[in-house]
C-alpha positions as CSV (number, residue, x, y, z in Angstrom):
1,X,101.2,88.3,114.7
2,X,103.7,89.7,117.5
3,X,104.5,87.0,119.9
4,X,104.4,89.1,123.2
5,X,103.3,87.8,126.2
6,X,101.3,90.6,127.7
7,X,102.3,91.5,131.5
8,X,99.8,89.7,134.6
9,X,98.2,92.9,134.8
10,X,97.3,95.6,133.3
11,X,98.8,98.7,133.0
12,X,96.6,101.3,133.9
13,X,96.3,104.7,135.5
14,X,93.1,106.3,135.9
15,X,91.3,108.0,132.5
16,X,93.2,108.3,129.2
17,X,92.6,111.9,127.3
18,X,92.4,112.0,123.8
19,X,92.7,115.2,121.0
20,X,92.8,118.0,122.0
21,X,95.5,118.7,124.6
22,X,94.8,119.1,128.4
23,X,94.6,122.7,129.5
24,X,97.1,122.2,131.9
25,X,100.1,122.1,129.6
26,X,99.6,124.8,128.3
27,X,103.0,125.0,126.6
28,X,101.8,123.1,124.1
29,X,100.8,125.3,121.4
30,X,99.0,124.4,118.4
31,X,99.6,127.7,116.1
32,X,103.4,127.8,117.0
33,X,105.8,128.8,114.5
34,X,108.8,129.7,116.4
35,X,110.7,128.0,113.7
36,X,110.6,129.5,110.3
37,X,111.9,126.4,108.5
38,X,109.2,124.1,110.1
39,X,107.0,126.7,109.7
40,X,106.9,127.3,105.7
41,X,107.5,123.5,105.4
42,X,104.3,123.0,106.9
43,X,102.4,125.8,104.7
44,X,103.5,123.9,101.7
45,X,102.6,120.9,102.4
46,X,99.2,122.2,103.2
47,X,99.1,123.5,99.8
48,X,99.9,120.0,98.8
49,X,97.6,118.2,101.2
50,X,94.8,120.6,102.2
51,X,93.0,117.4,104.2
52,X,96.4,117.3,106.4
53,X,96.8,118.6,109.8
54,X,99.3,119.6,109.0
55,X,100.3,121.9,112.5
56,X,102.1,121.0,115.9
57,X,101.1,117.3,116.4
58,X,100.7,117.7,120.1
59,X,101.1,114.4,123.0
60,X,98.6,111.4,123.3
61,X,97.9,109.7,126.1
62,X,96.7,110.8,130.0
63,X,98.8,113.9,130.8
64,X,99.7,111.9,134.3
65,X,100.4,108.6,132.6
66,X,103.6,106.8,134.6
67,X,104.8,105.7,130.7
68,X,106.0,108.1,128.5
69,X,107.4,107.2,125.0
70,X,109.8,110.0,123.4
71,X,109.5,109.8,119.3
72,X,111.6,112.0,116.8
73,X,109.0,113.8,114.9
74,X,105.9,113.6,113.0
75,X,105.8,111.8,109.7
76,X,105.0,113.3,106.6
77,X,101.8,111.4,105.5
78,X,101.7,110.1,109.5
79,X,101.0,111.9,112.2
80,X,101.4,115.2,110.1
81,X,98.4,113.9,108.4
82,X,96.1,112.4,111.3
83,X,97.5,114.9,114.4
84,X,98.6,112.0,116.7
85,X,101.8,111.0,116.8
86,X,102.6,107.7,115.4
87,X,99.1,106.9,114.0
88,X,98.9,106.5,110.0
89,X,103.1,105.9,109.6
90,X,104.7,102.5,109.2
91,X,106.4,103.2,112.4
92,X,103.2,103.2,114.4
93,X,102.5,99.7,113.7
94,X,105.4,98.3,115.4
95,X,104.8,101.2,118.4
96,X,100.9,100.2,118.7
97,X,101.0,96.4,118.3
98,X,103.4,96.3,121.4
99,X,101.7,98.6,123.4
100,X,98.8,96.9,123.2
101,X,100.4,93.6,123.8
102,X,101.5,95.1,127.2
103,X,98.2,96.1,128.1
104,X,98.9,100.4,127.1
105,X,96.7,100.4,124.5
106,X,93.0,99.7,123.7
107,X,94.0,98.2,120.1
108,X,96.7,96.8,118.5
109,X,96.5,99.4,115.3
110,X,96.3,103.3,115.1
111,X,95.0,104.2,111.5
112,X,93.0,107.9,112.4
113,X,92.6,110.0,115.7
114,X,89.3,109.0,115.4
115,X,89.5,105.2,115.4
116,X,89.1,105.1,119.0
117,X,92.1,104.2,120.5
118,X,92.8,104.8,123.9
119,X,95.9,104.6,126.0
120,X,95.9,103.3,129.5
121,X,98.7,104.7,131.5
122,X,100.5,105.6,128.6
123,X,101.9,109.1,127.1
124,X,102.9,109.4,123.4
125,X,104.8,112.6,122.3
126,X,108.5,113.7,120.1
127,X,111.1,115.6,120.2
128,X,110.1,117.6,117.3
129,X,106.4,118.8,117.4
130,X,106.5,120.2,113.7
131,X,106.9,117.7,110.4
132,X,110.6,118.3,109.3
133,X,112.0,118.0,105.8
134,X,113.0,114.7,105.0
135,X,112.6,113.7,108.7
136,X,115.3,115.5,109.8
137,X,115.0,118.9,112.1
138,X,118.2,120.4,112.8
139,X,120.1,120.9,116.1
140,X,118.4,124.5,116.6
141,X,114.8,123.1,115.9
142,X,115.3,120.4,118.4
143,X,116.7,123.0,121.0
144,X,113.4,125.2,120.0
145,X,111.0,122.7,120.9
146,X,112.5,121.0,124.0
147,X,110.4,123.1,126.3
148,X,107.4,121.9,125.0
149,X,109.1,118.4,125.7
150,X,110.0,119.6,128.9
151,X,106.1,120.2,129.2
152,X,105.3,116.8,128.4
153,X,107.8,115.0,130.6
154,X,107.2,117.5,133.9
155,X,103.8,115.3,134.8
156,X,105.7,111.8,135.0
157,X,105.1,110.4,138.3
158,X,107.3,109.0,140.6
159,X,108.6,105.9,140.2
160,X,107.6,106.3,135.9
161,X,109.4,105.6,132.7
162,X,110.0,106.6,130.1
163,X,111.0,104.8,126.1
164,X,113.1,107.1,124.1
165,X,113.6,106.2,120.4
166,X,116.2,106.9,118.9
167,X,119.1,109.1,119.7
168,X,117.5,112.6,119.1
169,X,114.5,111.4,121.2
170,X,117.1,110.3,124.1
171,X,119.1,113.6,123.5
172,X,116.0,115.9,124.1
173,X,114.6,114.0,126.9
174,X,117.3,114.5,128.7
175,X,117.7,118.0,127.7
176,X,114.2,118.5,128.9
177,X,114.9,117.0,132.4
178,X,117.7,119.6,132.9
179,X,120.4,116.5,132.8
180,X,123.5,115.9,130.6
181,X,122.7,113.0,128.3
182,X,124.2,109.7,128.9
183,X,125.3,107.7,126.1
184,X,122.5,106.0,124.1
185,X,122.4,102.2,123.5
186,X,119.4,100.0,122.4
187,X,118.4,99.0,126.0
188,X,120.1,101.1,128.0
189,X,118.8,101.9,131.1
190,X,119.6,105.3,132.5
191,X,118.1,106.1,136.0
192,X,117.0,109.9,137.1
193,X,115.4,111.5,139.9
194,X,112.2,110.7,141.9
195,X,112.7,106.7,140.8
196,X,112.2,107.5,137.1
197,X,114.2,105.6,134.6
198,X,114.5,106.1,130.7
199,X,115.3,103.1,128.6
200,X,116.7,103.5,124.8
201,X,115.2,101.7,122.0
202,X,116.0,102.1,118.1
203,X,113.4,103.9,116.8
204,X,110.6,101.9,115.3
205,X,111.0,103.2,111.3
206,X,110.5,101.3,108.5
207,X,114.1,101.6,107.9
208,X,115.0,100.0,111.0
209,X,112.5,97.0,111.1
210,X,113.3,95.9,107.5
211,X,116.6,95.9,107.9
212,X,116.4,94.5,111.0
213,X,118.3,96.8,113.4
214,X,114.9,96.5,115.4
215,X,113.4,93.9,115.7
216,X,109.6,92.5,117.4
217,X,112.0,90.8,120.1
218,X,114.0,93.6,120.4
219,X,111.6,96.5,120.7
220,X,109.5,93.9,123.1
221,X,112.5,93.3,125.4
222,X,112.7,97.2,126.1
223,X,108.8,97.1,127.4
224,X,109.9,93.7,129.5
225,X,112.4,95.7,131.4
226,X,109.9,99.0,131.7
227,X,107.1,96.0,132.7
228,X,110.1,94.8,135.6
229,X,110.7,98.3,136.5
230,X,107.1,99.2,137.4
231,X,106.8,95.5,139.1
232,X,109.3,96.7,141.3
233,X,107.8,99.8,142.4
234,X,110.8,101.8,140.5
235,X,113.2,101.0,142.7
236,X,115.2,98.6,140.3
237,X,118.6,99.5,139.9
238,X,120.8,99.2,136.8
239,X,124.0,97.0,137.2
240,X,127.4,97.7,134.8
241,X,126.9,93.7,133.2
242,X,123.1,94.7,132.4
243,X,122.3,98.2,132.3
244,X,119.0,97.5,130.9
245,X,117.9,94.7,133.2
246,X,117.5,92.4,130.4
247,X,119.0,89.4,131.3
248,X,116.7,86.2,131.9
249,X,114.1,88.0,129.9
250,X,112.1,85.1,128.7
251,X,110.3,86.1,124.9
């Protein structure tokens, strides 16, 4: 059981929308195959897995939520299986048990897009819409996709965050924001424009919580300091000592 201690209030902002896609990002689309690697990946794996979605997994979450988390891309027998991002992967687990421990999700666990999950002021989305071979899209596919990412990060409110994991997540969000990346560090807080800030986390794989490069603590600190920014209307500002704000955190 995580040992989280879930913020005094919730986290919520207005109705969450599930599958399919609002209208209103309409960049997001489902039968895209601008990349022709992605594209016969994902026709063979059909062949493989008829059941599968096995197509652009697009963003979960309310299109204005103030939280947006950035993943790398979907998982083979994941996301690329179930059409929302992180549900059906081992790295959901980790994702979905601290969101809901910080009041972002309705449940701890996200098994099936029909399992009826909900997030409350919380976006889900990657870098990468399209399952890549062996989990790793190239430079180009990333560049391909980043104005759908663009897309997803244009509704953020003022004063929002926003969790990227992993380097290519923190990479493309920036990308997407029209800003040169700054350099990525588990915690790092970098702020934007409009009061947003985007914190850094390791990415939530099953490679990094075995070996413990994340860890519950870890990954629960990061939500702490997105918790302290909101607290303080967004105005929070990062100092050289603790870029992240994570000093005094108490787990």
């Amino acid at each position: 059981m995580l040992g989280f201690a879930r913020p005094p209030m919730p986290l919520t902002t207005g109705k969450s929308d599930i599958l399919p896609e609002p209208r209103r990002l309409a960049a997001y689309d489902a039968a895209c195959r601008r990349c022709e690697r992605l594209a016969g990946f994902l026709d063979e794996v059909r062949e493989r897995h008829p059941a599968y979605c096995c197509r652009p997994v697009p963003p979960f979450g309310a299109a204005d939520a103030r939280l947006v988390v950035v993943g790398l891309a979907p998982g083979l027998h994941g996301a690329n299986a179930t059409g929302r991002p992180f549900t059906g992967d081992h790295a959901g687990i980790l994702l979905y048990a601290t969101l809901h421990a910080y009041g972002y999700a309705s449940q701890p666990t996200g098994a099936a897009a029909d399992d009826g999950l909900v997030l409350r002021g919380c976006r889900i989305t990657n870098a990468v819409k399209c399952l890549p071979p062996a989990n790793k899209p190239t430079p180009a596919e990333i560049r391909t996709c980043n104005d759908y990412l663009a897309a997803d990060l244009a509704t953020i409110p003022d004063g929002g965050a926003i969790v990227a994991l992993g380097r290519i997540a923190h990479d493309a969000a920036f990308r997407a924001l029209g800003r040169r990346p700054g350099a990525f560090a588990h915690g790092a807080r970098h702020d934007l424009d409009r009061g947003i800030a985007l914190f850094d986390s390791y990415h939530c794989s099953r490679y990094n919580t075995n070996t413990r490069r994340l860890t519950e603590t870890m990954f629960g600190a990061v939500f702490d300091a997105v918790a302290r920014h909101f607290a303080e209307g967004g105005a929070q500002r990062a100092t050289a000592s603790d870029p992240a704000g994570l000093a005094g955190v108490s787990r």
